[in-house]
Each structure stands twice: as C-alpha cells, then as structure tokens.
C-alpha positions in Angstrom: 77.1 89.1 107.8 78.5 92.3 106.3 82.6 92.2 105.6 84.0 92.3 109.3 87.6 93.6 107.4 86.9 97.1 107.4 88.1 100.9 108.3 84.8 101.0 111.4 86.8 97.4 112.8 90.3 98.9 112.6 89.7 102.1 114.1 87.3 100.0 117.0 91.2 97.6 117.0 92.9 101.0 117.0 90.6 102.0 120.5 91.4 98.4 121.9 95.5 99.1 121.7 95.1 102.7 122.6 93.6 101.5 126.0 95.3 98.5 126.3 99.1 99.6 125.9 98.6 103.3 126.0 100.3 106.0 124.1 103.4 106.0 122.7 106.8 108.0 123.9 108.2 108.2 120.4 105.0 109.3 118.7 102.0 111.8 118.9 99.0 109.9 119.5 96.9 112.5 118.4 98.0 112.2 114.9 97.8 108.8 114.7 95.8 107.7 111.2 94.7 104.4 109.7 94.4 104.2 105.9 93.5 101.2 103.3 95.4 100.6 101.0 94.8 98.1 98.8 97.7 98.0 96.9 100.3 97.5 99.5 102.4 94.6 99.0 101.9 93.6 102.6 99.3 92.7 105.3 100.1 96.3 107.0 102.9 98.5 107.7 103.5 101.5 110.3 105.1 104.7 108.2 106.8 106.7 111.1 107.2 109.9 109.3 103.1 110.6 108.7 102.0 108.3 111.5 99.9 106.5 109.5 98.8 102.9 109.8 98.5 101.5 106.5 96.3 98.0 105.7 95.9 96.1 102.9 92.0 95.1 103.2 92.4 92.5 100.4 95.5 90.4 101.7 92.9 89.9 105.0 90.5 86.9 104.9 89.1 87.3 108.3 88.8 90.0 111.1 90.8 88.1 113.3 94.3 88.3 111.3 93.0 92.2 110.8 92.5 92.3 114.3 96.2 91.1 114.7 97.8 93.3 111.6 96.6 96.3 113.8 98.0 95.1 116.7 100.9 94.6 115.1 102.0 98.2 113.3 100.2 99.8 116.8 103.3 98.0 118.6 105.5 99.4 115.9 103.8 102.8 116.4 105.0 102.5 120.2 108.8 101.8 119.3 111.1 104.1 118.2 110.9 103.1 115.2 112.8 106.2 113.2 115.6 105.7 115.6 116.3 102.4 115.9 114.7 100.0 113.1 117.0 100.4 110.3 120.1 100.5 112.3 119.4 96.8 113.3 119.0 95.8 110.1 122.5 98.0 108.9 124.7 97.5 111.6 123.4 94.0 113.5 123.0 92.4 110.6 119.2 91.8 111.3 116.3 91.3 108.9 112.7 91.0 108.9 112.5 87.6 110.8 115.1 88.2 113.2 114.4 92.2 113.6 113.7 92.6 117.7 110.7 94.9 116.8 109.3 92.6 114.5 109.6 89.9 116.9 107.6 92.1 119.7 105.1 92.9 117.4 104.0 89.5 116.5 104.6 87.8 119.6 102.0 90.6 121.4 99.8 90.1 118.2 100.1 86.4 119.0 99.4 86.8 122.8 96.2 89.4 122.2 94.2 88.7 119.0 91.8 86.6 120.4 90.7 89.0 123.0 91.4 92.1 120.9 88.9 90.2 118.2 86.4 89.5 120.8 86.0 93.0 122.1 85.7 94.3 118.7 83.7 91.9 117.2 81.2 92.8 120.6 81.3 96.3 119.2 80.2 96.0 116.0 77.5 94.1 117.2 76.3 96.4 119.1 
C-alpha cells in the first residue's frame, strides 16, 4: 500500500478536527494551511502568525502518529496561542512538558487518534 503519511491524509485529519472540535475563536479558519516540511526539527508545529500547520513527513513512521501530530497543532490552532503560550513559559516558569497547551494537545491527541485514524484511513480507501 502506497505511503499513508501524506499531504491527501493530513488535510482528510485536518476535515476530521474541523468537524469534530469546530473552528477556532482565536484564528481564521479560512486561512488555515498545512505544509511539509521535511526539515523541521520536530514531529509538527502550529505557527500562529501565518496559520500554517507545519509536518515533518519524515520524523512519521505511521499514519497513526500523523493522524495524532495533526490533532495535535489543530488543538494548538484552537488556543490563543499568540496571547498566552509564551507568557507561561516567561512568567510561570513552564516549559514544553509542563506547558498547559501542550498538555491539552496531547492528552486530546491521546483520547482521539484511534478514531481520527480510522475515519481517515476509511477515506483514503475509498
């Protein structure tokens, strides 16, 4: 079977959040991008200035843990991110394990993959 860790299966994840959580108060849904990028040091990341999704395709051995980096920067997508993200880690002393957004976002990662991987896996065989 073809590489399931692809742009068609993140933007089909992308559809899944969209209708599961919904749009976001902080940021224009309509403006929302995912882009590859192969070089980022990390599985994904949300940059809140462009509204773009970034994923690293190659740090990804499977389309479920794809399935869940999307689900992941879609919940950071949701938060208000510009506002509040750096003042935990300045002024509470946070950091990337501790961070209340970052917590969020992999605990619903956690809690929806499977079905999230499911549905998306149904569409791409279809």
């Amino acid at each position: 079977m073809k590489n399931l860790v692809c742009r068609k299966s993140a933007l089909l994840t992308l559809e899944w959040c969209i209708t599961k959580y919904g749009p976001s108060k902080f940021s224009k849904l309509n403006t929302l991008t995912v882009k590859l990028n192969s070089k980022l040091k990390s599985l994904g990341q949300y940059d809140e200035v462009d509204n773009i999704i970034y994923l690293n395709p190659k740090l990804h051995d499977n389309l479920k843990d794809w399935v869940s980096t999307v689900i992941h920067e879609y919940t950071h997508f949701k938060q208000p991110i510009r506002k509040k993200y750096n003042q935990y880690l300045e002024e509470y002393g946070r950091n990337y394990n501790n961070h209340p957004y970052e917590i969020t976002a992999n605990n619903k990662a956690c809690r929806d993959t499977v079905t999230a991987t499911e549905w998306v896996f149904g569409k791409i065989k279809m």
